[in-house]
C-alpha positions as CSV (number, residue, x, y, z in Angstrom):
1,X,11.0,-3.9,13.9
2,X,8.9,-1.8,15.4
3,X,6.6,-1.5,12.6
4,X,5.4,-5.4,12.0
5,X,2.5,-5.2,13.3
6,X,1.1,-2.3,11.0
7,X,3.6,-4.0,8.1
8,X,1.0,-7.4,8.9
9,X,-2.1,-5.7,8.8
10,X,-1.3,-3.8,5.8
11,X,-0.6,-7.2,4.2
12,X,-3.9,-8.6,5.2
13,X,-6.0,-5.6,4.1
14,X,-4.3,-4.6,0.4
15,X,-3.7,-8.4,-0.4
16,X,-0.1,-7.8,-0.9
17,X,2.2,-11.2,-1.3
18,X,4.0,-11.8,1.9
19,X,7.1,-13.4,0.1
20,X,8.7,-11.1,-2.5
21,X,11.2,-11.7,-5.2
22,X,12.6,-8.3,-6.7
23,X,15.8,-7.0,-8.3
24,X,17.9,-4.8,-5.5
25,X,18.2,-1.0,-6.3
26,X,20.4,1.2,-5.3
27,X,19.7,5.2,-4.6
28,X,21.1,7.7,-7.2
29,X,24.6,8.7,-6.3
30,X,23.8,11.9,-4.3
31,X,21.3,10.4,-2.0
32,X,23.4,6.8,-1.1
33,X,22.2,6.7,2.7
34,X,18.4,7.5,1.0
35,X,17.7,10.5,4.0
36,X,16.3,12.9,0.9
37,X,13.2,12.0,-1.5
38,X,13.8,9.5,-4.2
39,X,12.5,10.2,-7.5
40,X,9.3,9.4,-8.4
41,X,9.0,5.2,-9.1
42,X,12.8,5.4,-8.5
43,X,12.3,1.7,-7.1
44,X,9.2,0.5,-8.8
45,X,9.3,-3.0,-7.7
46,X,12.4,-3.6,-6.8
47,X,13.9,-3.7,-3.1
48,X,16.0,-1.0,-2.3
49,X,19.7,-0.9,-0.7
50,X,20.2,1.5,1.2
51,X,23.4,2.6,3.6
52,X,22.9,3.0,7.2
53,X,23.5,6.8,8.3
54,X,22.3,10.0,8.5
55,X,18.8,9.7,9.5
56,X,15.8,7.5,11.5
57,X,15.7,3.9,9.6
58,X,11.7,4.4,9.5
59,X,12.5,7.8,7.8
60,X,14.9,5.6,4.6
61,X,12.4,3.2,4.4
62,X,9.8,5.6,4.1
63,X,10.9,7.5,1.4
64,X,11.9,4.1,-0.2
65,X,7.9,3.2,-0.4
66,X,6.7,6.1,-1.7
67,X,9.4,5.6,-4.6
68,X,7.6,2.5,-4.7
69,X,9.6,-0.4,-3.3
70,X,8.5,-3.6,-1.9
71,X,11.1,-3.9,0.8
72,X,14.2,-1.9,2.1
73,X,17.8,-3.4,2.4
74,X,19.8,-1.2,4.9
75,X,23.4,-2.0,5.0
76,X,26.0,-0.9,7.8
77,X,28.8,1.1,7.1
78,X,31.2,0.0,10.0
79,X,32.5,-3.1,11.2
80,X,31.3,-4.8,13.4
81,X,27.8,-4.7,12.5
82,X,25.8,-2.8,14.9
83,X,22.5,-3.5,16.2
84,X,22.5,-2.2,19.5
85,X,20.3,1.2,18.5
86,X,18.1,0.9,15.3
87,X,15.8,4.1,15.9
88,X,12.6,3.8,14.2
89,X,10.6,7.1,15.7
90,X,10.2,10.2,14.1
91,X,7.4,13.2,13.1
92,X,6.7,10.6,10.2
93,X,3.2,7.8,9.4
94,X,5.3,4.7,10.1
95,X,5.8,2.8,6.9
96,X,4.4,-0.4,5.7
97,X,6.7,-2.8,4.1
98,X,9.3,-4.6,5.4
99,X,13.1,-3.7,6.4
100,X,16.7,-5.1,7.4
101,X,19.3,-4.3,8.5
102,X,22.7,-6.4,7.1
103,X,26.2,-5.9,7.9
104,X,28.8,-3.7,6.1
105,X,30.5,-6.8,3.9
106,X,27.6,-8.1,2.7
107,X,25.9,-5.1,1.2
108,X,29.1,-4.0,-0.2
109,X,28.6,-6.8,-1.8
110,X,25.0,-7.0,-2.8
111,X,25.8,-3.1,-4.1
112,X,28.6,-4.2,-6.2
């Protein structure tokens, strides 16, 4: 993404670990696609999954950090998985950990 090269310095300069281990999360029910504020520490070390939709990627994983997770799991919501446009800009501070993009089977399966 867009963003490595700020998610690498950030790395380097708060010490974080580079490989993580974490239990996934999903958002609460309402906020699925994870376009609207999390509640606070909603994924407190844990890696969130998150559906693809509704708003800039950057913006989900965004919100996902300052809910406090390591690392962002977005998963498609069509078949065939589609990479060809993965906006990242927006009126928003870029965030600063990691995210992917998976298809549609296998975070229907990681959610279930």
């Amino acid at each position: 993404s867009e963003w490595e090269v700020l998610l690498t310095d950030t790395m380097a300069t708060q010490k974080k670990q580079r490989n993580t281990t974490a239990l996934l999360r999903l958002p609460q029910s309402d906020n699925l696609q994870g376009c609207s504020p999390h509640p606070s520490s909603h994924f407190e070390n844990r890696i969130a999954l998150i559906e693809r939709g509704s708003c800039y990627f950057s913006w989900k994983v965004v919100l996902a950090e300052e809910a406090g997770a390591l690392a962002v799991i977005i998963f498609d919501t069509v078949d065939p998985q589609s990479t060809a446009v993965l906006a990242i800009a927006g009126p928003f501070q870029n965030p600063r950990i990691a995210a992917y993009l998976i298809s549609k089977a296998k975070g229907q399966d990681l959610a279930a």
